[in-house]
Residue frames as a rotation matrix with the C-alpha (Angstrom) as fourth column:
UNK 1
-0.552 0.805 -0.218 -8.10
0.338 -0.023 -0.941 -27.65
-0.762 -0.593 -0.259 -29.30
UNK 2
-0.778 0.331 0.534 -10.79
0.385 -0.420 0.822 -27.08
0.497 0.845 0.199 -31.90
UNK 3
-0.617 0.680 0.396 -14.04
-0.357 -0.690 0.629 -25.06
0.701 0.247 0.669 -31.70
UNK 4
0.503 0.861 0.074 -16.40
-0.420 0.169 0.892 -27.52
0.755 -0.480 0.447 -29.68
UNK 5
0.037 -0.618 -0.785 -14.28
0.840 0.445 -0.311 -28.50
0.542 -0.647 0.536 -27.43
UNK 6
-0.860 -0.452 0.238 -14.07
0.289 -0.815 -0.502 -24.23
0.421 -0.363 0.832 -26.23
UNK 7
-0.179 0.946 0.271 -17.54
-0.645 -0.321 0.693 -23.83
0.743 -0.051 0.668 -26.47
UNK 8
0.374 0.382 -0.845 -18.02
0.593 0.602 0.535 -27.19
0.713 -0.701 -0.001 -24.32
UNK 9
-0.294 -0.708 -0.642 -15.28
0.826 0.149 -0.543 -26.17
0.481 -0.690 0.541 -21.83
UNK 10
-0.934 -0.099 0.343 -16.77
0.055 -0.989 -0.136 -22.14
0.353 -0.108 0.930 -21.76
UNK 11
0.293 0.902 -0.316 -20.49
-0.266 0.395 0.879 -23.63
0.918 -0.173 0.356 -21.19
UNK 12
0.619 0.005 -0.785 -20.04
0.645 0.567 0.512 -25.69
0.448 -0.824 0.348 -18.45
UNK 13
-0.396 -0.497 -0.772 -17.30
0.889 -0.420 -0.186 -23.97
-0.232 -0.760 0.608 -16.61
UNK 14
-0.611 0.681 0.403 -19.89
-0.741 -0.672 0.013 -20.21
0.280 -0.290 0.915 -16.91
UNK 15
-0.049 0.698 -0.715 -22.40
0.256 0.700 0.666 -22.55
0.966 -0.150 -0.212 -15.51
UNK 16
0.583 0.316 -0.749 -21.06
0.649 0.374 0.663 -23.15
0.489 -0.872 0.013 -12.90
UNK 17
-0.881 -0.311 -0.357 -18.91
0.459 -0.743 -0.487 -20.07
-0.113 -0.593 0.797 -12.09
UNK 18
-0.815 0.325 0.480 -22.44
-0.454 -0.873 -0.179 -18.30
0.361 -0.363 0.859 -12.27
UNK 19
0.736 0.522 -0.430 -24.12
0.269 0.356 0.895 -20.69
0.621 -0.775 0.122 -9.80
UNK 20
-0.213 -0.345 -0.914 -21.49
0.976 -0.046 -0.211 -19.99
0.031 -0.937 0.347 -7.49
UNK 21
-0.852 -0.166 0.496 -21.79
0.227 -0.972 0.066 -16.47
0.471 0.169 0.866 -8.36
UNK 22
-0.037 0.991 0.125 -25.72
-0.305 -0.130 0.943 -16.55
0.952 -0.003 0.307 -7.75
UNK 23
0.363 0.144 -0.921 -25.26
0.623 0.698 0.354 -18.63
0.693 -0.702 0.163 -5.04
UNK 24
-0.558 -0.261 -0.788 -22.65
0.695 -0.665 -0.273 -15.82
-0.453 -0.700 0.553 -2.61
UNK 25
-0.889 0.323 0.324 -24.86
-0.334 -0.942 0.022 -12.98
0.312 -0.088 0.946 -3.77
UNK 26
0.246 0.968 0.056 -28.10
-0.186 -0.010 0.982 -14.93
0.951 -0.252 0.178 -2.85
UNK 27
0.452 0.329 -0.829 -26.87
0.712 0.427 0.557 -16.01
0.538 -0.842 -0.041 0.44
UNK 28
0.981 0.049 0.185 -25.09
-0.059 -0.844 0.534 -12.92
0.182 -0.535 -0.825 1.33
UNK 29
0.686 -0.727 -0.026 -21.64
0.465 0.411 0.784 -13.64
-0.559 -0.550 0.620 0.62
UNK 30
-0.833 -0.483 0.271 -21.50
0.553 -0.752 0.358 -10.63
0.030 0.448 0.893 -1.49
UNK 31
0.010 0.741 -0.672 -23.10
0.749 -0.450 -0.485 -7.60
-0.662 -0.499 -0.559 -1.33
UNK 32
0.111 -0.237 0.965 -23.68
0.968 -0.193 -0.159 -5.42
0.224 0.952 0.208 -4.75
UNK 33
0.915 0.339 0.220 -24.04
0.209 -0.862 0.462 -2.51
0.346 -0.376 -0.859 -2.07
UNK 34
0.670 -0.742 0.024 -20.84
0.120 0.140 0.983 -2.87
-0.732 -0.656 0.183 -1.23
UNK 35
0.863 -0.160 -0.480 -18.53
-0.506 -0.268 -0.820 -1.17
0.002 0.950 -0.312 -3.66
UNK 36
0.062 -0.858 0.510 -15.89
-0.839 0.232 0.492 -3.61
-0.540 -0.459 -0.706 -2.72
UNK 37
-0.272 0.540 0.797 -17.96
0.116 0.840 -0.530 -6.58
-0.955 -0.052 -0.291 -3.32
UNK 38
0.534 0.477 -0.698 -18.92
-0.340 -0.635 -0.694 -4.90
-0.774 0.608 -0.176 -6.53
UNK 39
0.363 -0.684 -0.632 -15.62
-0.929 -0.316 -0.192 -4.65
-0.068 0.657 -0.750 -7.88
UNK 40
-0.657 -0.438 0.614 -14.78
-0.482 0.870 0.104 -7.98
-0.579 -0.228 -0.783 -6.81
UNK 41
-0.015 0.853 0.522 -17.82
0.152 0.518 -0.842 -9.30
-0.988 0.066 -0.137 -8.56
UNK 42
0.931 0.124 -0.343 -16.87
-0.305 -0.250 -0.919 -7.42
-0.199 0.960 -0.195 -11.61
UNK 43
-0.192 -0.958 -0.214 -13.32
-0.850 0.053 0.525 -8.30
-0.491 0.283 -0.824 -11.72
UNK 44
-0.417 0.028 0.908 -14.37
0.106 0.994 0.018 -12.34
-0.903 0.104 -0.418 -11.63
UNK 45
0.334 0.710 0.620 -16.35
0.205 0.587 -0.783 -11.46
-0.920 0.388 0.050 -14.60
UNK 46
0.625 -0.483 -0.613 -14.04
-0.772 -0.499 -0.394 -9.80
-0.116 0.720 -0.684 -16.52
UNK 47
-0.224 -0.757 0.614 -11.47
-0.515 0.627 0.585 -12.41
-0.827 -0.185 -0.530 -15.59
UNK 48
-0.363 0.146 0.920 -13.60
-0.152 0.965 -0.213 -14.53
-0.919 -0.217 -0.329 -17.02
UNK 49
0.846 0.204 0.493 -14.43
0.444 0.242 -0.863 -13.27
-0.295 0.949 0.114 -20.54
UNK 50
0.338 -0.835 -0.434 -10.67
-0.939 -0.265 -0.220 -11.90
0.069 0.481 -0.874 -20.68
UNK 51
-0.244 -0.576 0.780 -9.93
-0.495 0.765 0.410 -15.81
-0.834 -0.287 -0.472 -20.51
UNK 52
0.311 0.668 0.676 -12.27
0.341 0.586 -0.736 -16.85
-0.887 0.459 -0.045 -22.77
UNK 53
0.688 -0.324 -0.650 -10.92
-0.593 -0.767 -0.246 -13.71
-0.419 0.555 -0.719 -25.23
UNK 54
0.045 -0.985 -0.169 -7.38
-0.952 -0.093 0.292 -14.85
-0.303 0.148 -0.942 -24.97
UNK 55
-0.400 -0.218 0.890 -8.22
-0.036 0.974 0.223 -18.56
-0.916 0.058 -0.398 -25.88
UNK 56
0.745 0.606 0.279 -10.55
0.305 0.061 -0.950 -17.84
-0.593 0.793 -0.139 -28.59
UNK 57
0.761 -0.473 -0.445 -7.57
-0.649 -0.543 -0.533 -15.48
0.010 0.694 -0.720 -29.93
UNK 58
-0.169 -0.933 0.317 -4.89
-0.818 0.312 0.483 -17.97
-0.550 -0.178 -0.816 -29.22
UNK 59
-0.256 -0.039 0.966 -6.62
0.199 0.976 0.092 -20.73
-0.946 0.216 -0.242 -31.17
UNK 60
0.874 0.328 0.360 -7.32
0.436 -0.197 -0.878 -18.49
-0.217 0.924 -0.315 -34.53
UNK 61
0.563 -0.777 -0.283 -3.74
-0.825 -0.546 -0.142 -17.70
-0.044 0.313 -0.949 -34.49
UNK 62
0.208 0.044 0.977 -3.25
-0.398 0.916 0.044 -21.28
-0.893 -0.398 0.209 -33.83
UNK 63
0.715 0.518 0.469 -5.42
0.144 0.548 -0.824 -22.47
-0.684 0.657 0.317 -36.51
UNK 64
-0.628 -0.579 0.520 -3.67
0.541 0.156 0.827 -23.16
-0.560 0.800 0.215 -40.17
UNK 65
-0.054 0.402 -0.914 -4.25
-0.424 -0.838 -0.344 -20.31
-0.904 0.369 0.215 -42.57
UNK 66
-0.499 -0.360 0.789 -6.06
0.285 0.791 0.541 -21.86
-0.819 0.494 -0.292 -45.64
């Protein structure tokens, strides 16, 4: 996997995990008042730049040292 190919894949798929995001907190399928809902709301986004992390770091250890 090289460089645009992460960026493409990390673009588009945060798109659209924050429309859905935007989408259950505008219609009420989370609630930031809700410290449940919170946490749940923060986990997904951690999740989601501790994925992004671990690929970025898995493909510069990857990469040939030149």
């Amino acid at each position: 996997m090289n460089w645009p190919q992460v960026v493409y894949q990390y673009t588009v798929g945060g798109i659209f995990f924050l429309v859905t995001l935007g989408l259950c907190l505008r219609l009420g399928a989370a609630d930031l008042k809700n410290s449940s809902d919170k946490k749940a709301v923060i986990y997904l986004i951690v999740g989601f730049l501790g994925y992004l992390t671990m690929h970025v770091v898995w493909i510069v250890l990857a990469s040939p040292h030149r």
